[in-house]
Backbone of each chain as ProteinMPNN parsed JSONL, in Angstrom:
{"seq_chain_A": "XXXXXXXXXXXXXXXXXXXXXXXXXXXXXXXXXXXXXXXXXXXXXXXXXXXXXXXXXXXXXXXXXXXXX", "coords_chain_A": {"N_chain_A": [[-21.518, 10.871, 6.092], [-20.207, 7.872, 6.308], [-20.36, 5.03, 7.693], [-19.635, 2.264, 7.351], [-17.032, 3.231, 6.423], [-16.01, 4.224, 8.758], [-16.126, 2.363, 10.402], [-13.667, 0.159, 9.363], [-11.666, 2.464, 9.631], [-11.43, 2.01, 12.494], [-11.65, -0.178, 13.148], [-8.906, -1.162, 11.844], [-6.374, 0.463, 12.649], [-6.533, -0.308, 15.42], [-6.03, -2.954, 15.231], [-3.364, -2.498, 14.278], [-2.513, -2.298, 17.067], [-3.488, -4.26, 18.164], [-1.122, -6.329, 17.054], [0.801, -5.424, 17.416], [1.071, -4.894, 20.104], [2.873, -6.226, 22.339], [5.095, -5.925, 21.583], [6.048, -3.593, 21.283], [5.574, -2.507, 24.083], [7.446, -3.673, 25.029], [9.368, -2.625, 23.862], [8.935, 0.479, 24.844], [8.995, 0.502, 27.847], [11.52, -0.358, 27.804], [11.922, -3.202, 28.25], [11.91, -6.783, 27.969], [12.523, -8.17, 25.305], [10.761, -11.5, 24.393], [11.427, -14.625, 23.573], [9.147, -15.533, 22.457], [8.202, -13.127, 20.997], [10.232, -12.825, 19.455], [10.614, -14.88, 17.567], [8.211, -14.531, 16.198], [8.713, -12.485, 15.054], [11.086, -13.292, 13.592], [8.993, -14.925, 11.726], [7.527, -13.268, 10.487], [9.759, -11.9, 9.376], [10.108, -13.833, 7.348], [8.123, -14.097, 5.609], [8.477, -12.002, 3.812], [10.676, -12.324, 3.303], [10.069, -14.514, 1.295], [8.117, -13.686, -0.09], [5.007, -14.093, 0.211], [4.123, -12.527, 1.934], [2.741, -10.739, -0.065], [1.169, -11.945, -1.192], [-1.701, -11.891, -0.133], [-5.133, -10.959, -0.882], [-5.52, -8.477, -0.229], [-3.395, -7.085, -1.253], [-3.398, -7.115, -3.974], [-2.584, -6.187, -7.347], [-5.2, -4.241, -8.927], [-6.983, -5.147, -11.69], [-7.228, -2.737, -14.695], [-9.555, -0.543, -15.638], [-12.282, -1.043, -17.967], [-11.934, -0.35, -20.95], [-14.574, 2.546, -21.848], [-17.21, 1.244, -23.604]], "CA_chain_A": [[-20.689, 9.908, 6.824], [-20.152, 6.335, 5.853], [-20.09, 4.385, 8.723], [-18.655, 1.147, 7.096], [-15.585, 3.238, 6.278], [-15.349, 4.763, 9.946], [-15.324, 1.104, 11.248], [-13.037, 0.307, 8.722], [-10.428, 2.689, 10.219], [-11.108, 1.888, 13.632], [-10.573, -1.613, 13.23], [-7.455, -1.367, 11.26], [-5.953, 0.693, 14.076], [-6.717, -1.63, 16.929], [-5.174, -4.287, 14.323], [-2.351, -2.519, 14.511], [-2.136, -2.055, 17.683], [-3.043, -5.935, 19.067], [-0.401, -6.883, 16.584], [2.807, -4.441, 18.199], [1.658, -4.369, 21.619], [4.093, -6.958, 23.212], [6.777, -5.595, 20.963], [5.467, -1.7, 21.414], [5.192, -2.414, 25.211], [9.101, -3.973, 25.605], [10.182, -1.004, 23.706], [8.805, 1.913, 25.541], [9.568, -0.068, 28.945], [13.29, -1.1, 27.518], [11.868, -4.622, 28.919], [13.255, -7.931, 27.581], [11.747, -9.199, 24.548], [10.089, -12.584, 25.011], [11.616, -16.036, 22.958], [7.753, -16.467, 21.827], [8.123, -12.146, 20.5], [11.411, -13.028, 18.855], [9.842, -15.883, 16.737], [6.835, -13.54, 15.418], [9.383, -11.753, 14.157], [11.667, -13.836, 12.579], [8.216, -15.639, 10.97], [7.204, -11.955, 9.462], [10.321, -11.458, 8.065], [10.187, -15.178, 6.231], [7.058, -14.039, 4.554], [8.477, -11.109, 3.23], [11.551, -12.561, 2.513], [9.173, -15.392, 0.757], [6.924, -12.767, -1.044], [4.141, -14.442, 0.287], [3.18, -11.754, 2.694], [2.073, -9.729, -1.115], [0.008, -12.871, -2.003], [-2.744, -11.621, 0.157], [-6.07, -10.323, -1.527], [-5.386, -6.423, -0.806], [-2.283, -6.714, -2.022], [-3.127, -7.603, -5.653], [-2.803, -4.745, -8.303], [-6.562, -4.729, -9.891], [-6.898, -4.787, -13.297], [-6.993, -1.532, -15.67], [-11.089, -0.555, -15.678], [-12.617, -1.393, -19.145], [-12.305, 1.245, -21.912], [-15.906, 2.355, -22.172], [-17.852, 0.68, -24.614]], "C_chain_A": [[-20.986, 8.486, 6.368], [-19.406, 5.643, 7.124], [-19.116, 2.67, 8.739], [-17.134, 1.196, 7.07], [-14.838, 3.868, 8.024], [-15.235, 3.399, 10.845], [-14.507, 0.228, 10.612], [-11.644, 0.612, 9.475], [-9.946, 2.508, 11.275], [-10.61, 0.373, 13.725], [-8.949, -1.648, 12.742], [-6.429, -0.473, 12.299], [-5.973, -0.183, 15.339], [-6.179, -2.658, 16.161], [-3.725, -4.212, 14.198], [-2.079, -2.32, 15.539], [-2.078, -3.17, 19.016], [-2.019, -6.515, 18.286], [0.882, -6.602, 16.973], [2.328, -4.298, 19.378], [2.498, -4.807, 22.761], [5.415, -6.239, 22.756], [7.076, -3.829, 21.369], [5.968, -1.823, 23.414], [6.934, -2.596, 25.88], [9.682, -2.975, 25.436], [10.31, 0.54, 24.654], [9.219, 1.658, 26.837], [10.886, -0.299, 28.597], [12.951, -2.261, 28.484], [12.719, -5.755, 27.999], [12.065, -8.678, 26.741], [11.961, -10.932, 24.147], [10.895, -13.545, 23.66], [10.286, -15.379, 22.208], [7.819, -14.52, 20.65], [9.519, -12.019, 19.009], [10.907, -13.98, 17.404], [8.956, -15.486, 15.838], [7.817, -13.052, 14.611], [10.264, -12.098, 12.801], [10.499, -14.482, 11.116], [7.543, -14.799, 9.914], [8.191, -11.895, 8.685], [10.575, -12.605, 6.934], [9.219, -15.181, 5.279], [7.232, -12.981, 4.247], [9.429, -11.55, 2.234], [11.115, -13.79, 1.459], [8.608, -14.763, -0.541], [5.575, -13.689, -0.535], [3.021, -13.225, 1.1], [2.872, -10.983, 1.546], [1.335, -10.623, -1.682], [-1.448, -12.611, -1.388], [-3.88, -10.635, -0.811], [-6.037, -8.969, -1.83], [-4.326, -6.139, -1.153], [-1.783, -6.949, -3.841], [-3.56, -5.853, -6.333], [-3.985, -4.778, -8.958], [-6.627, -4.112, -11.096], [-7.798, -3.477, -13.405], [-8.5, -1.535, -15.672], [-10.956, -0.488, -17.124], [-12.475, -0.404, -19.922], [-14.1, 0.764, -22.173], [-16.291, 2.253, -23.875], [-18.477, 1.775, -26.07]], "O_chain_A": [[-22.136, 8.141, 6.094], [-18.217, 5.711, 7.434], [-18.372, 2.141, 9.565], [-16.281, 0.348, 7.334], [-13.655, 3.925, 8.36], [-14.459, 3.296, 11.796], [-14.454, -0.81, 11.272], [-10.793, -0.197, 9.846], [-8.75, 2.614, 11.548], [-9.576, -0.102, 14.194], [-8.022, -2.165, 13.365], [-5.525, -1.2, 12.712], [-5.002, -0.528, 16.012], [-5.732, -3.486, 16.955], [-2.946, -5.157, 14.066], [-0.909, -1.947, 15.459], [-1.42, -3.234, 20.055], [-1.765, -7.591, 18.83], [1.864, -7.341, 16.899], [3.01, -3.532, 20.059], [2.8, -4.175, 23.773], [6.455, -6.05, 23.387], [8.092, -3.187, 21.636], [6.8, -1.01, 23.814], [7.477, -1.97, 26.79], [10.359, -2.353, 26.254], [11.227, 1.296, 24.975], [9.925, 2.574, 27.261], [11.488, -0.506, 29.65], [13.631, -2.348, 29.507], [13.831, -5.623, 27.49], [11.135, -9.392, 27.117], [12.99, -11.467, 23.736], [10.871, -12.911, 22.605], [10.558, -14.632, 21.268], [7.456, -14.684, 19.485], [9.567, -11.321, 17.996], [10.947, -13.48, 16.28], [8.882, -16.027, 14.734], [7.722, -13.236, 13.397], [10.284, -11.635, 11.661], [10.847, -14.543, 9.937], [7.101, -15.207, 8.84], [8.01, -11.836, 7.469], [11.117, -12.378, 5.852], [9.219, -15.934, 4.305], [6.15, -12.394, 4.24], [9.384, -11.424, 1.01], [12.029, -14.035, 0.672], [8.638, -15.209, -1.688], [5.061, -14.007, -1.607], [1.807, -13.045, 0.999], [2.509, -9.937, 2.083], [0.751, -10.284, -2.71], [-2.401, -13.053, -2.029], [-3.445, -9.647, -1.403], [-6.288, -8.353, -2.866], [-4.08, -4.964, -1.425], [-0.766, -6.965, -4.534], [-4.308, -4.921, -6.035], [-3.869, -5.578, -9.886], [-6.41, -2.953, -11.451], [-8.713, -3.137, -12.655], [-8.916, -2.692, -15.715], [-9.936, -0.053, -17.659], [-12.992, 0.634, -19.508], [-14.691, -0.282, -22.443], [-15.899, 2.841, -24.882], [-19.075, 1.263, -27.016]]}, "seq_chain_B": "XXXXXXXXXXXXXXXXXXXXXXXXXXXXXXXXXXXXXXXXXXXXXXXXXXXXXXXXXXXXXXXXXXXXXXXXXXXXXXXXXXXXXXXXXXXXXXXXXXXXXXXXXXXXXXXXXXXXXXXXXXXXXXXXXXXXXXXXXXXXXXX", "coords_chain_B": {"N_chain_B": [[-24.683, 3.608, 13.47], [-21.339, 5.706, 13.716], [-19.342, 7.024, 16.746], [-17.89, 8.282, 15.75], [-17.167, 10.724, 13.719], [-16.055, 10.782, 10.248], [-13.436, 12.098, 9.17], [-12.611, 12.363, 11.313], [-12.015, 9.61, 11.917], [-10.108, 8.907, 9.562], [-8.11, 10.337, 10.387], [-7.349, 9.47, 13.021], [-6.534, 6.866, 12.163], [-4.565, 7.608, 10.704], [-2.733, 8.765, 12.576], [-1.704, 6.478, 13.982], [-0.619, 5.137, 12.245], [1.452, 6.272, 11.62], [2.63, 6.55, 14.122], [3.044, 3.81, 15.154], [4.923, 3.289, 13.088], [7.217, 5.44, 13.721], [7.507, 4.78, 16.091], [8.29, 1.378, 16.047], [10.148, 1.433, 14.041], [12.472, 2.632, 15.145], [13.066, 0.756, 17.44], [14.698, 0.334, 20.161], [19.148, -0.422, 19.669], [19.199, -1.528, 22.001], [17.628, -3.004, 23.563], [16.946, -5.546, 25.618], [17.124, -8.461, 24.919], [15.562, -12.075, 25.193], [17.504, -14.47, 26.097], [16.919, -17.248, 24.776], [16.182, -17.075, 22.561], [15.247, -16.227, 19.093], [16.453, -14.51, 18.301], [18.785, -14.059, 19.883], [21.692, -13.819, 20.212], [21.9, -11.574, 19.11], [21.189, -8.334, 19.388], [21.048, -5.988, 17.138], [20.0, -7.494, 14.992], [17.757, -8.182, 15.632], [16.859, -5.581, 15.482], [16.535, -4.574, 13.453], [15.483, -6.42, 12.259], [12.464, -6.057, 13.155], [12.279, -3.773, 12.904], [11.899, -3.383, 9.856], [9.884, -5.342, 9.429], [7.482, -3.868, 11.014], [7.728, -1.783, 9.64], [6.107, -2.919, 7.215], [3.917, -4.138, 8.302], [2.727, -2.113, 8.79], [2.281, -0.682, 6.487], [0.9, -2.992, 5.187], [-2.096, -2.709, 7.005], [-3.096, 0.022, 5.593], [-3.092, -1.152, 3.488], [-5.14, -2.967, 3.264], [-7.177, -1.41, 4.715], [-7.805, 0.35, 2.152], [-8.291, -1.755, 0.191], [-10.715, -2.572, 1.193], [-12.588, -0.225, 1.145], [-11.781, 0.645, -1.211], [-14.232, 2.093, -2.902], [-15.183, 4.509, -1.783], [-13.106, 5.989, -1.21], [-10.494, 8.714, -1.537], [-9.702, 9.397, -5.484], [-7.279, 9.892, -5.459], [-6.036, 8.633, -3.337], [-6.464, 6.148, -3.822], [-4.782, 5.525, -5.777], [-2.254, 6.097, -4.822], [-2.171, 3.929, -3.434], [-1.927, 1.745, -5.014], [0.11, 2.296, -6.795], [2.091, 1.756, -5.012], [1.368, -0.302, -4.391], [2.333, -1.741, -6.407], [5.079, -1.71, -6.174], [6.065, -2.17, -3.62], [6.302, -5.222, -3.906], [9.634, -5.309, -4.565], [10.466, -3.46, -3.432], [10.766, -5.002, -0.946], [12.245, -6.917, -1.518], [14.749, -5.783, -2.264], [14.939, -4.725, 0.381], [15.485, -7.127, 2.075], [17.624, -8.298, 0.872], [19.723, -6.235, 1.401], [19.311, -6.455, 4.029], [20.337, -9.413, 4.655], [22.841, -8.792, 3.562], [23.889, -6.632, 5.523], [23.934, -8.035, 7.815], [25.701, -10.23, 7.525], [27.939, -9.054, 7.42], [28.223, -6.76, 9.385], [28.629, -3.725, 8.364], [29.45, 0.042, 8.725], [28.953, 0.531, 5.818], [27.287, -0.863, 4.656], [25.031, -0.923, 6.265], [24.065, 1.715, 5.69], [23.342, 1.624, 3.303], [21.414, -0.429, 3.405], [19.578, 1.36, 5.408], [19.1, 3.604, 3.756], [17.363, 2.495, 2.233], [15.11, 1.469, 3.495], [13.848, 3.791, 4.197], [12.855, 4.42, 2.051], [10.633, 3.439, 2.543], [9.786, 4.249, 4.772], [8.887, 6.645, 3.621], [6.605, 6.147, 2.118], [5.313, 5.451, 4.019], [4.681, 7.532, 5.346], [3.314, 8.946, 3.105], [1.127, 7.572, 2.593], [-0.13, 7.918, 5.419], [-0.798, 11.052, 4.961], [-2.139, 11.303, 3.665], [-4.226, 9.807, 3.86], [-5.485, 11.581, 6.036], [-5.736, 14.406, 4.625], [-6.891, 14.11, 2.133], [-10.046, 14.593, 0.24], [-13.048, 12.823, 1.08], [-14.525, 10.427, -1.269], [-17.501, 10.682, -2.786], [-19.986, 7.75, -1.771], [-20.845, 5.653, -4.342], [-24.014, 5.286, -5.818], [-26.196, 2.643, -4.559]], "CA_chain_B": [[-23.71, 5.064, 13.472], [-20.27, 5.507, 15.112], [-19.472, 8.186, 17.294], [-16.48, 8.995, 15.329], [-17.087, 11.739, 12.296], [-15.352, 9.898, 9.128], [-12.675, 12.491, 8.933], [-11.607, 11.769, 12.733], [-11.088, 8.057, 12.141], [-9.616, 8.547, 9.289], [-6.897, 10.82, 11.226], [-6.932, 8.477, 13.63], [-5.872, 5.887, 11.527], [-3.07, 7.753, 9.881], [-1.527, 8.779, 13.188], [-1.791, 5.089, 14.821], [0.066, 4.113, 11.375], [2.555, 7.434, 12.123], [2.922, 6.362, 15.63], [4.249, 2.906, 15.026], [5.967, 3.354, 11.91], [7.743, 5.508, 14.432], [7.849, 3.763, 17.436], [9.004, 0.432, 15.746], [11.605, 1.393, 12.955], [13.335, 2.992, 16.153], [13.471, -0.33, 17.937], [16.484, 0.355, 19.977], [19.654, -2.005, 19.514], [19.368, -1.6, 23.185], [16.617, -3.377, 24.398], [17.442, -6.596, 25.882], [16.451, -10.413, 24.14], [15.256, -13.43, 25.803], [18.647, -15.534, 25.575], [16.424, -18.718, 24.475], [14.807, -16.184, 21.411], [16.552, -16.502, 17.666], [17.575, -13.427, 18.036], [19.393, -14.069, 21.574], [22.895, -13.32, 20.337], [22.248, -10.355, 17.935], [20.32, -7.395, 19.302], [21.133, -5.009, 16.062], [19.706, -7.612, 13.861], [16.43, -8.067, 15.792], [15.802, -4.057, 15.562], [16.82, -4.269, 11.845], [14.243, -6.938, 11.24], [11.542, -5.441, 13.877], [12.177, -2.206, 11.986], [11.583, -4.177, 8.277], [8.495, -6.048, 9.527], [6.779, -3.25, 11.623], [6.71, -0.844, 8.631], [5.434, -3.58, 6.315], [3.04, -4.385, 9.102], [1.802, -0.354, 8.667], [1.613, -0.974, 4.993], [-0.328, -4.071, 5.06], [-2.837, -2.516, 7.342], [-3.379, 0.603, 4.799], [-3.467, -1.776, 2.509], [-6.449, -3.915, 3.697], [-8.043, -0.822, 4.559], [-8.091, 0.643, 1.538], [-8.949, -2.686, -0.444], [-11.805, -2.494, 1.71], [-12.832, 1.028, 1.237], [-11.457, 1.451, -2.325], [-14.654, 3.018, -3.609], [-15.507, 5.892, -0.763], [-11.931, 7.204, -0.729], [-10.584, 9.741, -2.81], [-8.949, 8.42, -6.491], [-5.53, 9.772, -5.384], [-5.671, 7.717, -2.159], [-6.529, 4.89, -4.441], [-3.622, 5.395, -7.309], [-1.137, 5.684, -4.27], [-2.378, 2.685, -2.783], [-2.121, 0.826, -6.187], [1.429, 2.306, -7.285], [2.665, 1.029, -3.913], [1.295, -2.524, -4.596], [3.007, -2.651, -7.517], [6.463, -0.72, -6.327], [6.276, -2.576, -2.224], [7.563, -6.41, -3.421], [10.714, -4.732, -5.449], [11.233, -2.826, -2.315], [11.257, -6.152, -0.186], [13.611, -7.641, -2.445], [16.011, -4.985, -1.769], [15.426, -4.475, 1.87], [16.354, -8.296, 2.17], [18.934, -8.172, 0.169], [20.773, -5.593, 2.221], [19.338, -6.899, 5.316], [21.104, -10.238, 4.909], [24.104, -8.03, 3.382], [24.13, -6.279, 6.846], [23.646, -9.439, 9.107], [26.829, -11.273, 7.513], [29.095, -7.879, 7.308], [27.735, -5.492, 9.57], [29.876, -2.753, 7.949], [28.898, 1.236, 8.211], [28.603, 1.094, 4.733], [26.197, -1.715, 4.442], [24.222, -0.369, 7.426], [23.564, 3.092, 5.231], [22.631, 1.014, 2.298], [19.766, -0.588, 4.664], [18.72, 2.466, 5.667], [18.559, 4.408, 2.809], [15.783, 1.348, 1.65], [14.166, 1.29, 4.714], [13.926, 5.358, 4.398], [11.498, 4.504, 0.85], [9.157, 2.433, 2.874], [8.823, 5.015, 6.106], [8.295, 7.711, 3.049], [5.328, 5.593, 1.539], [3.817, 5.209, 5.215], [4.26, 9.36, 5.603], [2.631, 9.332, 2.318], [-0.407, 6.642, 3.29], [-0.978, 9.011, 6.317], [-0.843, 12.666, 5.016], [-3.175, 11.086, 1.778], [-6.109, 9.29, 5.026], [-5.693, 12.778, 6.893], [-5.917, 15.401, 3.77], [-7.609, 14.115, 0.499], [-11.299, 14.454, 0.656], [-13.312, 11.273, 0.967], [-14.989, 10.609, -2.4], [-19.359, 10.178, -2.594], [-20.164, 6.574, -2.473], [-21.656, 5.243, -5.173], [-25.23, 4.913, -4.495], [-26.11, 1.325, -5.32]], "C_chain_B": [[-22.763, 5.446, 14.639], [-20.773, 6.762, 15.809], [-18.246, 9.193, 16.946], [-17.039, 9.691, 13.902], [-15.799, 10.811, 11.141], [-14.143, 10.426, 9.529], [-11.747, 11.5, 10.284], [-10.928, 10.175, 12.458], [-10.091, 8.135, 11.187], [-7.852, 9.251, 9.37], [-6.497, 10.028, 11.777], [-6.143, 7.471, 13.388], [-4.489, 6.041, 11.115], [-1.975, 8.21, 11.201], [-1.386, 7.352, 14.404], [-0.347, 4.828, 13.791], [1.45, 4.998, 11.706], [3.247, 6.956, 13.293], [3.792, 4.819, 15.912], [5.07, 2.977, 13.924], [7.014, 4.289, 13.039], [8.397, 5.142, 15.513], [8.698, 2.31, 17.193], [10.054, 0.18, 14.838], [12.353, 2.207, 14.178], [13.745, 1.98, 17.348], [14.94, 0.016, 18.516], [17.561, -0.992, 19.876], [19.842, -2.591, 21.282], [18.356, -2.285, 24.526], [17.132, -5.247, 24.941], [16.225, -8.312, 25.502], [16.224, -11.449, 25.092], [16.73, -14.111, 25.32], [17.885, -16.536, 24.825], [15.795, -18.044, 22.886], [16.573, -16.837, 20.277], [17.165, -15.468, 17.557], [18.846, -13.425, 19.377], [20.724, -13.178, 21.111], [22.733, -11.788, 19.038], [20.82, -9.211, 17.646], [19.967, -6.269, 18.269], [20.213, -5.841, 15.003], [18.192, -7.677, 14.06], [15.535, -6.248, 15.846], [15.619, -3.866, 14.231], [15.341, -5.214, 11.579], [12.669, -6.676, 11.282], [11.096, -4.08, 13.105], [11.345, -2.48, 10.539], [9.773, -4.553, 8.844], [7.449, -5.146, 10.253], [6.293, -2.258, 10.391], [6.058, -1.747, 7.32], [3.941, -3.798, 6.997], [1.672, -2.888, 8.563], [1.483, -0.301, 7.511], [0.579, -1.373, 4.858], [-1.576, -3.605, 5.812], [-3.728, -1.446, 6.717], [-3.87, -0.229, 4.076], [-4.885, -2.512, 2.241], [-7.625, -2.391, 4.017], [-8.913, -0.15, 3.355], [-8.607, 0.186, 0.016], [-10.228, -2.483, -0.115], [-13.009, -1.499, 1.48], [-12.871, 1.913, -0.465], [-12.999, 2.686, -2.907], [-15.674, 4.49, -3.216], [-14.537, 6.769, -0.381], [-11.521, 8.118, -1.929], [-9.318, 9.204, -3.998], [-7.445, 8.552, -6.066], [-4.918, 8.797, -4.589], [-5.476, 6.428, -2.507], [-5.261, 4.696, -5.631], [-2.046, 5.277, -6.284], [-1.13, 4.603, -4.224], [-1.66, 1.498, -3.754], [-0.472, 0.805, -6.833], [2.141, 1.554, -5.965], [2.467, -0.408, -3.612], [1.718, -2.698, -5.66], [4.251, -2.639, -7.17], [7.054, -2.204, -4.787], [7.085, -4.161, -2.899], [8.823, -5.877, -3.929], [10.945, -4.369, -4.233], [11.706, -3.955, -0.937], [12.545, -6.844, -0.307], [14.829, -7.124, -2.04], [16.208, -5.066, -0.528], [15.97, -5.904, 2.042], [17.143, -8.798, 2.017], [20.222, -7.9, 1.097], [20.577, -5.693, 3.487], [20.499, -8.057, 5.477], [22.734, -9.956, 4.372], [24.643, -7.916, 4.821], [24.397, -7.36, 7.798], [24.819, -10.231, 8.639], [27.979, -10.656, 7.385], [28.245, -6.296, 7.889], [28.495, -4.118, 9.502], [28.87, -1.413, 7.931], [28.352, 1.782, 7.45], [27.334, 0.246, 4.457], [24.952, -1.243, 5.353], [23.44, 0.656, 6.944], [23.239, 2.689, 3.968], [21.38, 0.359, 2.676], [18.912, 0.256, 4.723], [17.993, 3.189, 4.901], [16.973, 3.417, 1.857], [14.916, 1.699, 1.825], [13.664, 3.245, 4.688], [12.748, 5.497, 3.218], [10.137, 4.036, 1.854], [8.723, 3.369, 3.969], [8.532, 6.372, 4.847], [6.964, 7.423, 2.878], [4.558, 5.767, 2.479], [3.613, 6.52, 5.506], [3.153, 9.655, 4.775], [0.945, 8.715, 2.475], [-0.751, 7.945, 4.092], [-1.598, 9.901, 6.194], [-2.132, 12.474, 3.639], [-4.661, 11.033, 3.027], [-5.809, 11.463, 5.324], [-6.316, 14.208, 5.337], [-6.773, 15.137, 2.64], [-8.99, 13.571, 1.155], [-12.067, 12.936, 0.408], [-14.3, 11.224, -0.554], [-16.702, 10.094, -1.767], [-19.413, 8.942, -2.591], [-20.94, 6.821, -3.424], [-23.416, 4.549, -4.523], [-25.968, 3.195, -5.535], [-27.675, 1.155, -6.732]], "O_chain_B": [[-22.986, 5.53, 15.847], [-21.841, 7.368, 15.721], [-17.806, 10.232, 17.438], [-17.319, 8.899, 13.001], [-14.759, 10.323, 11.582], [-13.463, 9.663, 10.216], [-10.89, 10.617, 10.321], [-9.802, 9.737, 12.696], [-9.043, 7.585, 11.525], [-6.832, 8.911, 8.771], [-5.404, 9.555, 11.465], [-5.216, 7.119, 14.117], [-3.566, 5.227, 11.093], [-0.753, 8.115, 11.085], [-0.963, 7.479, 15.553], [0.731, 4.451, 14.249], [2.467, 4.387, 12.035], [4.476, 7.007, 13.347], [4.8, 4.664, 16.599], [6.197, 2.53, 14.141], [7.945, 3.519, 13.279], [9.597, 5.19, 15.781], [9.629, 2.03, 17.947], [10.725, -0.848, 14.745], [13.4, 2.467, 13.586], [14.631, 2.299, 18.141], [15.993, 0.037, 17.879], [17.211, -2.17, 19.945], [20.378, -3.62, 21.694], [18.334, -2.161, 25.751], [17.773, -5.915, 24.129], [15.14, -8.818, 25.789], [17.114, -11.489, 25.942], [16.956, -14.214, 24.114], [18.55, -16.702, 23.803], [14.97, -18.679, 22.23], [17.708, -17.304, 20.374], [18.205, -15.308, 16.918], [19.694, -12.538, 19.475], [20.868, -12.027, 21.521], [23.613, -11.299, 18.33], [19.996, -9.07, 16.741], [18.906, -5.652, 18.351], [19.637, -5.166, 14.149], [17.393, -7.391, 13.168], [14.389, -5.862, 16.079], [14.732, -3.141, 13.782], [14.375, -4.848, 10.909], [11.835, -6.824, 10.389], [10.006, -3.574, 12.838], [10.33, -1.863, 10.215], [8.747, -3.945, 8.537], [6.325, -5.637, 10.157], [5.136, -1.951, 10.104], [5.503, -1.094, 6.436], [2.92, -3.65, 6.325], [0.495, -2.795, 8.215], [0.356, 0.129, 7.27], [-0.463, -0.788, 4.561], [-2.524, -4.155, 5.252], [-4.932, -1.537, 6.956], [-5.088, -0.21, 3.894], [-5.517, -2.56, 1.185], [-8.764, -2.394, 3.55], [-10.139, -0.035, 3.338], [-9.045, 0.866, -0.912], [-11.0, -2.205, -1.033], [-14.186, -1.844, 1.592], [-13.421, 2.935, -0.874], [-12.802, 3.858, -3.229], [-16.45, 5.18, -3.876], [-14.623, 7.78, 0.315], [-12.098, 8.214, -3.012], [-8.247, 8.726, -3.624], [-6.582, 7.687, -6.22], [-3.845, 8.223, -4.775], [-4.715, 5.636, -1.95], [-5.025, 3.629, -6.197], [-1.029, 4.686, -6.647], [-0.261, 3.975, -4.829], [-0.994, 0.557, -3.321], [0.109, -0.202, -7.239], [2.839, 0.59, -6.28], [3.046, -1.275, -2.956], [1.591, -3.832, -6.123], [4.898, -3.524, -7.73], [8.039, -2.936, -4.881], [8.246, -4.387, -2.557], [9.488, -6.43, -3.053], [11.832, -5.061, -3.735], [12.659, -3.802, -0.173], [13.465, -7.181, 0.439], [15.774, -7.763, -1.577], [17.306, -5.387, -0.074], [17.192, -5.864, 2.185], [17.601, -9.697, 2.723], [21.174, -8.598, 1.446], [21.394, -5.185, 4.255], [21.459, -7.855, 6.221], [23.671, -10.695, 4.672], [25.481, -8.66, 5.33], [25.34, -7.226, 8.578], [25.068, -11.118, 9.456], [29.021, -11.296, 7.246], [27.861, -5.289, 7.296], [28.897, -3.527, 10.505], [27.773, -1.472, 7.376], [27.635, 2.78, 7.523], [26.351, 0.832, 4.003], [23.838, -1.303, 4.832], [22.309, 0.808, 7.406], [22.718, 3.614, 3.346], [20.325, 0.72, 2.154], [17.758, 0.185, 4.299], [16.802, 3.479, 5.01], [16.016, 3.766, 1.166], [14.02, 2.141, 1.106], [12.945, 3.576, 5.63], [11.88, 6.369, 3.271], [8.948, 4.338, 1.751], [7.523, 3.439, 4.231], [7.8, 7.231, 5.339], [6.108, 8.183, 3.33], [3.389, 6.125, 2.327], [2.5, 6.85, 5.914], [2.194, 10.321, 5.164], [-0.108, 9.353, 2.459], [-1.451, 8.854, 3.646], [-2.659, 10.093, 6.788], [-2.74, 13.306, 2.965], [-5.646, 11.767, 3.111], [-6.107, 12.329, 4.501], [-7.426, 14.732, 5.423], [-7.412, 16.095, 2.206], [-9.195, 12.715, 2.015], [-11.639, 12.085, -0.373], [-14.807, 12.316, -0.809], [-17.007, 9.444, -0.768], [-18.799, 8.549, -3.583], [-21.631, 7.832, -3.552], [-23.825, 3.877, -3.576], [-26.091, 2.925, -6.729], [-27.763, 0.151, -7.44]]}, "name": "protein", "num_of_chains": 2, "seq": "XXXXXXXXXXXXXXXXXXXXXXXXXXXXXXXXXXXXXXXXXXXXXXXXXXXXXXXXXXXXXXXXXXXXXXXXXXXXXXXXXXXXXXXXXXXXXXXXXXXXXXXXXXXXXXXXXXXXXXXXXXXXXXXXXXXXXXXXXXXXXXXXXXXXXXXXXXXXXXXXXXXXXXXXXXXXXXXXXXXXXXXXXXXXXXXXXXXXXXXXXXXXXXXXXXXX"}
């Protein structure tokens, strides 16, 4: 067991899940999503439609490993 | 030392990413907007873009994990990961494309040109999942 990678997955779960739970929470309620939930949204899709949201670090392709020597 | 066995989280993980990739590309057009929101007058376009940005959301969180992780998971998990960071902006491009297609002619036909996009990107997140849940975790490297 590798414990770095099992908190790893647990964080990235709970990351997704403080990031959709206003939007997650209107849905399953059919409540009334919020001005301030509306805004998140539009501001995600400006960094897609940007390309900026693929400028982040884990989203770079890493170079080809070395031919061995 | 957690209390979670590797495998479990990394189930866990893939049906969290399952669970909204579900839950939020189904956004209905039926949920009701804040009038004062940008989306106020156009509930179809806020599920369309909710839909777009939720499964990028499920991406990006693979993604970071498996930056993180690259050299304890198994190589296939890592060659998806890697073809999908090269393949994912190309697929933006498009979905935006035919998003703002859709949003200035919301026509049947434009609607099933959307979809069929948006239908690559919930494959990739099936594929993220069924890769954490099934392919064995690789040895670390011992330093």
């Amino acid at each position: 067991m590798n414990p770095v990678l099992i908190l790893g997955g647990v964080n990235a779960a709970l990351t997704l899940l403080e990031q959709f739970a206003p939007a997650l929470q209107a849905a399953v309620a059919k409540g009334e999503i919020s001005a301030e939930q509306q805004t998140v949204v539009l501001a995600r899709m400006d960094l897609i439609r940007s390309g900026k949201f693929f400028d982040q670090p884990h989203w770079q392709v890493p170079p080809p490993p070395a031919p061995p020597a | 030392m957690s209390i979670f066995p590797m495998k479990t989280t990394l189930r866990l993980l893939a049906l969290v990413m399952l669970a909204f990739a579900a839950a939020l590309t189904n956004t209905s057009c039926q949920t009701r907007l804040d009038p004062a929101g940008a989306y106020a007058n156009n509930p179809t376009l806020y599920a369309t873009d909710a839909s777009i940005t939720a499964a990028f959301a499920v991406l990006d969180v693979f993604m970071k994990f498996q930056h993180e992780n690259r050299a304890t998971l198994s190589p296939k998990v890592n060659e998806f990961a890697d073809r999908t960071r090269r393949d994912a902006p190309q697929w933006a491009k498009s979905i935006v494309t035919l998003r703002d297609a859709y949003a200035a002619s919301p026509t049947n036909e434009n609607k099933v040109a959307l979809n069929n996009v948006l239908r690559l990107v919930r494959v990739a997140i099936t594929q993220a999942s069924s890769y954490l849940v099934s392919q064995p975790v690789a040895t670390p490297p011992t330093p």
